[in-house]
N, C-alpha and C positions, 0 to 999 in steps of 0.2 A: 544825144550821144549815147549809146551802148557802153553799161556798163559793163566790165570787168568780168565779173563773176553772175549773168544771166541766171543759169541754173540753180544759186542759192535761193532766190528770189520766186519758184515756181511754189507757191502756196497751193493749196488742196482746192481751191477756188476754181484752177484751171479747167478740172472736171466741170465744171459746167456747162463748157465748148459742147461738152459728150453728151451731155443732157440733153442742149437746144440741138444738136444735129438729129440725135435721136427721134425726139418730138416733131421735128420738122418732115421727117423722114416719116412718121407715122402719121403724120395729119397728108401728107401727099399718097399715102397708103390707101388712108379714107377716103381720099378722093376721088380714087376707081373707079366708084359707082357715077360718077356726074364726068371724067373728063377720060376714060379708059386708060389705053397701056400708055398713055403719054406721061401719064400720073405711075402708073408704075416703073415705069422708068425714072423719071426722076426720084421719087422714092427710092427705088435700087442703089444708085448713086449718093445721096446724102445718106443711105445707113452705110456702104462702103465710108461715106470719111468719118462719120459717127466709130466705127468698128476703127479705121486707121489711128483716128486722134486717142480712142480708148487705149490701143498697145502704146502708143509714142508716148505718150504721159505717164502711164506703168512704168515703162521701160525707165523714162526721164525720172519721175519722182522717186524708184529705187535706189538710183545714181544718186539723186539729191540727198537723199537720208543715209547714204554711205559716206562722200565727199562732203557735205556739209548738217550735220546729226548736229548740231545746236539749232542752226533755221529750223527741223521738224521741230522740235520741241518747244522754242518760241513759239510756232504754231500752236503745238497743242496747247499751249497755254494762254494764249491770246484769246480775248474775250468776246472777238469775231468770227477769225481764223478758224479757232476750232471747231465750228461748228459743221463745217467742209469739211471733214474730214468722212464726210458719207456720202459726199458727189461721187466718188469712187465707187462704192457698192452698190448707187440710185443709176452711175453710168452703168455699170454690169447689165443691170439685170433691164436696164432701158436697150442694151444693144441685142441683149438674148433675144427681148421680145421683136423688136426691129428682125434679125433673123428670123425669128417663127412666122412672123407676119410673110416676108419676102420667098423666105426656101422652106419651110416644114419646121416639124419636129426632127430632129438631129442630137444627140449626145454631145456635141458640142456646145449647143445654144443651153441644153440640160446643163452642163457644167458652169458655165460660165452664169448662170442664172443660180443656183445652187451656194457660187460663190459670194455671188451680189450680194443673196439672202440671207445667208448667214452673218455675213461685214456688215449688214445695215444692223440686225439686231444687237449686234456687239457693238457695233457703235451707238446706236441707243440707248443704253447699258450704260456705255460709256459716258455720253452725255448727261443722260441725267443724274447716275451715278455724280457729277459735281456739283449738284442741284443739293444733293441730303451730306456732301463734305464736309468737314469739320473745319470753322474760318478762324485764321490767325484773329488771337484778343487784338484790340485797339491799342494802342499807347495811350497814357494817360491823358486827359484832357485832347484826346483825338476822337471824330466819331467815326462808329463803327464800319467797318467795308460794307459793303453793299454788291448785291450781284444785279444791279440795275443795266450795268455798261454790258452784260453779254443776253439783255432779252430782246433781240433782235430777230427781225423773219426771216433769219440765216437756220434760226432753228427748227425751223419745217424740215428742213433737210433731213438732219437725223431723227428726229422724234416725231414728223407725221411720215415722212418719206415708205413708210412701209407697207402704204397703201397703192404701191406700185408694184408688187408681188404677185398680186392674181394675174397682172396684164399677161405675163407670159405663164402663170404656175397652172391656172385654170388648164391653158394649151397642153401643157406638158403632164396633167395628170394629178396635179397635185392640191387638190382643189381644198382640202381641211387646212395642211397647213398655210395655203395662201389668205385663206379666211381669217387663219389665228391672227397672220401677219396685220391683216387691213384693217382687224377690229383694232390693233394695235394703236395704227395711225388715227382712226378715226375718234378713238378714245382722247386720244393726245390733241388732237387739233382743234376744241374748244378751249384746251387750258394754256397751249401757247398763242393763241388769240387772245385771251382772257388777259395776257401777263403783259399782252404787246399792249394792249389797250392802255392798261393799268400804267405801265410807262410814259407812255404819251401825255396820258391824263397825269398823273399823279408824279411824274420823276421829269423827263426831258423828251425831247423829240428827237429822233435818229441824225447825227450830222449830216449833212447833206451829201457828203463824199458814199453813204450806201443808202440813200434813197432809194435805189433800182432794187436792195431786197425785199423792198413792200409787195414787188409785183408776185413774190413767191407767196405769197397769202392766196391768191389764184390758183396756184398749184392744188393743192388738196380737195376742193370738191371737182377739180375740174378730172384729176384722176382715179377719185372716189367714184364720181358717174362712170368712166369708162369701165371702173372693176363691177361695177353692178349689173351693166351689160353684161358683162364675161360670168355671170351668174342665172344671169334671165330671173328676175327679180320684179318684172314691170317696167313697164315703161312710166308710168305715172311717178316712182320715185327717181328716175334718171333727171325725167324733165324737173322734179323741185330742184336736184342739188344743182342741172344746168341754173335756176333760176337765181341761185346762192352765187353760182361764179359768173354769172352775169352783174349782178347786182355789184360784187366785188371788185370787177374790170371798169365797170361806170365809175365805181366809188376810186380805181386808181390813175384813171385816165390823167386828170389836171396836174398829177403829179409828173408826167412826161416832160414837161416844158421844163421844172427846174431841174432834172434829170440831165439834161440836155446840154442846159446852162454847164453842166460840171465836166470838167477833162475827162476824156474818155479813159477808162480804166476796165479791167478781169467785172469789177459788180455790176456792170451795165447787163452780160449775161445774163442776171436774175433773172431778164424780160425776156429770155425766148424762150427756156421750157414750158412756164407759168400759160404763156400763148396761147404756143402749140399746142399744149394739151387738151387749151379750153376749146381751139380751132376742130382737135381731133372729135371731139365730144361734141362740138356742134353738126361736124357731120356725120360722126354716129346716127343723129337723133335724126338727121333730115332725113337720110338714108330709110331709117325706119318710121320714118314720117310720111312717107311717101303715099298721096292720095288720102290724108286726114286733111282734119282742119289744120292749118298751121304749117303743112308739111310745105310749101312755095314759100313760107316766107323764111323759115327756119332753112331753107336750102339756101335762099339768098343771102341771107348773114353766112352760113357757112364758106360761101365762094368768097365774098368779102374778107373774112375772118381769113381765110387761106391766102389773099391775097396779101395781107396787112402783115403777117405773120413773114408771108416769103421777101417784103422789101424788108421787114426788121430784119430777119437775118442775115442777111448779104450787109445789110449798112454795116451789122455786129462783126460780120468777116471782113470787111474792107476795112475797117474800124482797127480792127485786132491785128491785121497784116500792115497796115500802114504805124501802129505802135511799135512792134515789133522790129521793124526796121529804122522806127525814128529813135530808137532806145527808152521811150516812155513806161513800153511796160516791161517785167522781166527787170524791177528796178526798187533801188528804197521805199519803204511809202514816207513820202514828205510829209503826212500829217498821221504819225500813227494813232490810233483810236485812243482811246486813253483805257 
């Protein structure tokens, strides 16, 4: 059943749509070299809905935070939620690049990229800025709060997500501060590794309802490799971090089946940029593989990789469109996080 009031209910989460289309859109980018304009074409098309779903969701989440401005702020203060609240600036400057890839350099994709860049460090800022806050005393005989319930791999987003800046800052000219940006992320993404570990180990394991954000642990070296390309830095260190999000993807594989197992929900998204990415970055490498050792087999994961990639996506869009219509998503969460 559809409820009521749909639009109180569009969390920052939504941007992730904008992510995976993006991603999707640029791993079929990569693929020019192995399948021609057939691949560019469909590419053209998934950054068209990439670039669509980015304004409808602006448009929508403005409306939301005027019509219902208590939902943002639960948001930002929810110990999951907020950490979305940089899918927004990760989509910008994920659709600038999608544009520079597909049409040029343009002052529009400049803008729009510009904007991304700026919101992601301010939301990093902002995030961690709750890291060194000041926590309410205990009550007596109560023990102390704990920031355990928001160390989740929702926070790649805003605190490594910055190593998505060169992808298009390189193109557009802006190569220093694109670098500032990635050392940024790259600095960051041992220590929110470190914290996710320490959790698991040492506190609880992710309830099961966002399992699917494990797959963002994928994300960072798999767009760390692509920013290293866009530097010419070697190929020798491209191919270690592919080996890092390889290794990664093996390590999150078995977790798919109980993913599965759960009602489909916005967190199942986590899997398609994390993919994509690593999809795009494999054919990067085939691409420049070409006639070494390794370069046939590494093209064959890649076509793979691409394939694996474009049935998750479609399942996530039929997924999402049949939610949509059955009132499941766009709705309470029946088990809020704690």
């Amino acid at each position: 059943m559809t409820h009521p009031t749909p639009l109180k209910f569009l969390m920052p989460g939504w941007f992730a749509l904008v992510m995976g289309y993006s991603g999707w859109s640029l791993a079929w980018h990569r693929a020019a070299p192995f399948f021609g304009e057939a691949a560019e074409a469909v590419s053209a098309l998934l950054g068209v809905m990439a670039a669509l779903l980015l304004a409808v969701l602006l448009f929508a989440s403005v409306l939301r935070a005027w019509r219902y401005p208590e939902a943002l702020i639960e948001d930002l203060k929810h110990p999951v939620r907020h950490a979305f609240v940089a899918a927004a600036p990760v989509g910008a400057m994920l659709v600038a690049t999608v544009g520079i890839a597909l049409m040029g350099v343009s002052p529009l994709w400049e803008t729009l990229w510009w904007v991304g860049s700026v919101a992601q460090l301010v939301a990093t800022w902002w995030v961690l800025g709750r890291w060194l806050a000041p926590m309410a005393a205990p009550a007596p005989g109560s023990t102390p709060a704990l920031m355990w319930p928001s160390i989740t791999p929702v926070l790649f987003i805003p605190v490594v997500g910055n190593v998505v800046a060169p992808l298009a800052g390189v193109s557009l000219g802006h190569e220093v501060w694109s670098v500032m940006q990635l050392a940024i992320g790259v600095f960051f993404w041992p220590v929110v590794m470190a914290l996710l570990v320490a959790r698991r180990v040492g506190h609880s394991p992710l309830p099961d309802r966002i399992l699917p954000s494990w797959f963002i642990s994928l994300a960072p070296p798999s767009v760390i490799g692509l920013a290293l390309m866009q530097y010419d830095v070697g190929l020798i260190w491209v191919q270690a971090v592919w080996g890092v999000g390889a290794f990664v993807l093996a390590w999150l594989v078995p977790l798919f089946q109980r993913i599965v197992a759960q009602p489909f929900a916005v967190p199942f998204w986590a899997l398609s940029f994390p993919i994509a990415a690593f999809t795009s970055l494999t054919l990067r490498l085939a691409e420049a593989m070409t006639g070494q050792a390794g370069g046939a087999l590494m093209q064959g994961l890649a076509v793979a990789l691409l394939a694996v990639t474009s049935v998750l996506l479609l399942w996530l869009s039929l997924s999402t469109v049949r939610g949509l219509r059955n009132g499941s998503l766009l709705a309470p969460e029946i088990h809020p996080t704690p």
